[in-house]
C-alpha positions as CSV (number, residue, x, y, z in Angstrom):
1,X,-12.1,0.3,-7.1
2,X,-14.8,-0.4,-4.4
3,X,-17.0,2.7,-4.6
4,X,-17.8,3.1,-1.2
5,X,-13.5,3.4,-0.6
6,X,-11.0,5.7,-1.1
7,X,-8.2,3.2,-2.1
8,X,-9.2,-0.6,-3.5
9,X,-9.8,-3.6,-0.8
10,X,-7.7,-6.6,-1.4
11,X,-4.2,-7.2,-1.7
12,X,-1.5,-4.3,-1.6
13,X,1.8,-5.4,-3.3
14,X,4.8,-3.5,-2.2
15,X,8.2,-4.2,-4.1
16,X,11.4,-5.7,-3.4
17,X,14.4,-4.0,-3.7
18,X,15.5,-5.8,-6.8
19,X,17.2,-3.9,-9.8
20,X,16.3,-6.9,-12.4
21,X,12.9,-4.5,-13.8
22,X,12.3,-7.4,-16.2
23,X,11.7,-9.7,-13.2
24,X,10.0,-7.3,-11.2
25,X,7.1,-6.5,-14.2
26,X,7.0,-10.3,-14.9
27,X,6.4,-10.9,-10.8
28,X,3.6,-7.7,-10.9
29,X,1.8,-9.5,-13.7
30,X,1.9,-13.0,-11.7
31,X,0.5,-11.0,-8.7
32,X,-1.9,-9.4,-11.0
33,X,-3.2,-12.8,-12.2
34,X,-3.6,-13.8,-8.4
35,X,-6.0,-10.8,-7.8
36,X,-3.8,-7.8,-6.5
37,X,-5.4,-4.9,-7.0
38,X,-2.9,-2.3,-6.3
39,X,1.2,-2.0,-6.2
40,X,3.3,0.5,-4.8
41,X,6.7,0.7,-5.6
42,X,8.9,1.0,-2.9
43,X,13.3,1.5,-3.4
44,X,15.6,2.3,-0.8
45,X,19.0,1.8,-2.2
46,X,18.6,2.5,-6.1
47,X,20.9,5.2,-7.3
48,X,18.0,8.0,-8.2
49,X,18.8,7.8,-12.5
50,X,18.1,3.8,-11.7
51,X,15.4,4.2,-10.1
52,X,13.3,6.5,-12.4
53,X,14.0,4.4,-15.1
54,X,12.2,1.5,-13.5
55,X,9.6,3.5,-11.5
56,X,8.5,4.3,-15.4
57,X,8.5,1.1,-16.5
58,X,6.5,-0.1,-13.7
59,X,4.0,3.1,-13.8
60,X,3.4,1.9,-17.4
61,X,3.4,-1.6,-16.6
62,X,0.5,-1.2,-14.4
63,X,-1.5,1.5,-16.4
64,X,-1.5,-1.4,-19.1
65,X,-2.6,-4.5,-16.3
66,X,-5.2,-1.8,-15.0
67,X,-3.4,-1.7,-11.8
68,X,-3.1,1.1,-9.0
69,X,0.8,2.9,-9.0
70,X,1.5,4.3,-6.4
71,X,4.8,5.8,-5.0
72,X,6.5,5.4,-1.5
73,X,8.2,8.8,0.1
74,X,8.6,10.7,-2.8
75,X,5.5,13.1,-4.2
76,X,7.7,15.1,-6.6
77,X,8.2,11.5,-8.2
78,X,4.8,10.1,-8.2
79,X,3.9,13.6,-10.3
80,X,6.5,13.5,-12.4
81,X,5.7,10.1,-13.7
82,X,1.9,10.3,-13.3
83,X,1.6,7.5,-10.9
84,X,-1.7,7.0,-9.0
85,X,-0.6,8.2,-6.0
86,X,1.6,8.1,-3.3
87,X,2.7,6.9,0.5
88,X,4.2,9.2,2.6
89,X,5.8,7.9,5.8
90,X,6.6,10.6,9.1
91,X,9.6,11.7,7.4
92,X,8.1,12.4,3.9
93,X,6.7,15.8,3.8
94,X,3.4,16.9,4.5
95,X,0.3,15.6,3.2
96,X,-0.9,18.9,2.5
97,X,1.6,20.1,0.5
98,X,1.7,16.8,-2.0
99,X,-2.3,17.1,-2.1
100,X,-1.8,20.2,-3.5
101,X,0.6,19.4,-6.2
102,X,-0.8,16.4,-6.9
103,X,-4.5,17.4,-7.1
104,X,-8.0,16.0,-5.3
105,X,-7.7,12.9,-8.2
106,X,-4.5,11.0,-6.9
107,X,-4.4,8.4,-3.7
108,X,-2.7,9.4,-0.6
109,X,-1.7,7.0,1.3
110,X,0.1,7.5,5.1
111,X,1.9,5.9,7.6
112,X,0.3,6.3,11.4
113,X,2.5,3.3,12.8
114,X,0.7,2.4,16.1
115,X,-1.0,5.6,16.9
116,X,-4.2,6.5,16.4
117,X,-3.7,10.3,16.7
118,X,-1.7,10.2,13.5
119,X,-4.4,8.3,11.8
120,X,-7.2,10.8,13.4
121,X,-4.9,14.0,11.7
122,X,-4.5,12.1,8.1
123,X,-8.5,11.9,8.1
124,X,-8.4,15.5,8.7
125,X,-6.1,16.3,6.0
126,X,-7.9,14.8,3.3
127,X,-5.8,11.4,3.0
128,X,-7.4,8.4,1.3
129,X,-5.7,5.4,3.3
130,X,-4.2,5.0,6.5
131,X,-2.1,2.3,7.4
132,X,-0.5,0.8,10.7
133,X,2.6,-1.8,11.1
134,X,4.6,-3.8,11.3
135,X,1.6,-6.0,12.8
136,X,4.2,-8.8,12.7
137,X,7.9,-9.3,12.6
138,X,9.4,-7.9,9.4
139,X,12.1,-8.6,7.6
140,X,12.1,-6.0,5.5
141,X,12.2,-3.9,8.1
142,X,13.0,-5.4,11.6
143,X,13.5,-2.0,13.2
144,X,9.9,-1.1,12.6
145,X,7.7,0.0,15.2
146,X,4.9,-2.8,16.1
147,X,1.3,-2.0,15.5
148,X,-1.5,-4.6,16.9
149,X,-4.8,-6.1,15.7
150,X,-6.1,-3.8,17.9
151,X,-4.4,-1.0,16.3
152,X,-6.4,-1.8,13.3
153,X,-9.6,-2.4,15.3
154,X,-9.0,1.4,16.7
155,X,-7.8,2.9,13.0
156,X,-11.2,0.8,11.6
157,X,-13.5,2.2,14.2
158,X,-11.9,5.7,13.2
159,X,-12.8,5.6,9.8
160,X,-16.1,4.4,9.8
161,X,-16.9,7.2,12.0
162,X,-15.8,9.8,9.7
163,X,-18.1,11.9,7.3
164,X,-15.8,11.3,4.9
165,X,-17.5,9.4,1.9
166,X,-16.1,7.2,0.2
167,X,-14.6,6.8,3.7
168,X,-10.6,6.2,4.1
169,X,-9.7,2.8,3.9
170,X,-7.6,1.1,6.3
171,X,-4.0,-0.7,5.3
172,X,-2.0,-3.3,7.4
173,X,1.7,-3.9,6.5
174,X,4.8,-5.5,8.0
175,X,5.7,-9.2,7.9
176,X,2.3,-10.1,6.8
177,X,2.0,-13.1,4.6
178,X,-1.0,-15.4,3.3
179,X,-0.7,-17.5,6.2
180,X,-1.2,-14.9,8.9
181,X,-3.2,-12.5,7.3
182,X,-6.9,-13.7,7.7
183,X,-6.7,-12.4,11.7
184,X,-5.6,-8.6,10.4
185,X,-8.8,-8.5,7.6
186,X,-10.9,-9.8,10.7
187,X,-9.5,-6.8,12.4
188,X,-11.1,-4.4,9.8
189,X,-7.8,-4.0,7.4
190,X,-9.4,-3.5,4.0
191,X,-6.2,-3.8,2.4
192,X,-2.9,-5.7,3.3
193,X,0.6,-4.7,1.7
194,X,2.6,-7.4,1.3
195,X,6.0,-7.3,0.2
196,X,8.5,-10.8,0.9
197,X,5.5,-12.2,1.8
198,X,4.3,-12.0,-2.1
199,X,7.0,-11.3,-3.9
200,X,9.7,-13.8,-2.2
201,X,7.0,-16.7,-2.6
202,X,7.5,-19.4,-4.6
203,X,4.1,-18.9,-6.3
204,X,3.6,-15.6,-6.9
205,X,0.3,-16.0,-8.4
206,X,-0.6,-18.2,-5.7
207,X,-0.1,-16.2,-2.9
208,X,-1.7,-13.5,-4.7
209,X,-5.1,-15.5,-4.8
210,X,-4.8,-16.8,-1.6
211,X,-4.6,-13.3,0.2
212,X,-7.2,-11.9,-2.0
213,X,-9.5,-14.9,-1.1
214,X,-9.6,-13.6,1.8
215,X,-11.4,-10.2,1.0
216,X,-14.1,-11.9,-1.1
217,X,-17.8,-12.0,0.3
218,X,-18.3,-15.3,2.0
């Protein structure tokens, strides 16, 4: 991990909802190869004895690739398997309450959408990444509330002002891909979650090297 961030720059992969695990760890270790640095793993409709089973296999998956696990919504989840961390969306809980269970050592990662007040009370309670999105159309999620370049420009600014060192990092997501990304890292993302955009590709490893190109020192 960078050590002047909270959470690593580069390339963010976020999974699909697929319930082949087998093709989901061989598609993490593609991305892997490509130069994503972290994976968080993200199921809506899994039926919850389902989805344990695979968050597992991915937690060790990743501890064994050297790869960041982290967990979307669910804290009691991301401690009960040890993951890295975990995201919490508006809906999720506080981030209080899953800093304390899960201790100063794990990532938290949060939602602020478009608005820059959410990001400004995540600094304040002790998160270590915001992120804003959908920046672009998502398919994923096409009901997503639309965040702008500028939106990343503000959460950037926000950051770097902070006390906070290592400072927060900023995350883009929604509808991202390798082709559109460079304008969101000139914005000031240090990180960009992909999901289709990797993991739909017809290259994993590929697209993996071509968005983490675009992090590296020029």
């Amino acid at each position: 991990m960078n050590s002047f961030l909270r959470f690593p720059k580069g390339l963010y992969g976020v999974t699909p909802e697929w319930d082949d695990t087998d093709k989901l760890l061989d598609a993490v270790s593609a991305a892997t190869r490509g130069g994503m640095v972290a994976l968080q793993w993200r199921r809506k409709t899994a039926l919850p004895e389902t989805g344990l089973i695979q968050a597992r296999r991915l937690a060790e998956h990743c501890r064994k690739l050297g790869l960041l696990f982290i967990v979307n919504d669910d804290w009691r989840l991301a401690a009960l398997i040890d993951a890295d961390g975990v995201h919490l969306g508006r809906e999720d809980g506080s981030i209080a309450q899953a800093r304390l269970a899960l201790g100063s050592e794990k990532i938290i990662g949060c939602s602020c959408y478009n608005q820059s007040a959410l990001a400004a009370q995540a600094l304040k309670a002790d998160v270590d990444y915001i992120a804003f999105g959908a920046i672009y159309p998502s398919r994923v999620k096409p009901e997503a509330i639309r965040a702008t370049l500028e939106d990343i420009r503000q959460g950037r600014a926000l950051v770097e002002a902070s006390l906070t060192r290592p400072r927060v990092a900023v995350v883009a997501i929604g509808g991202i891909t390798a082709d559109n990304a460079a304008p969101v890292v000139q914005a000031g993302a240090d990180s960009i979650a992909l999901i289709s955009g990797l993991f739909e590709s017809n290259d994993i490893q590929a697209t993996a090297a071509q968005c983490a190109a675009l992090f590296m020192s020029p």
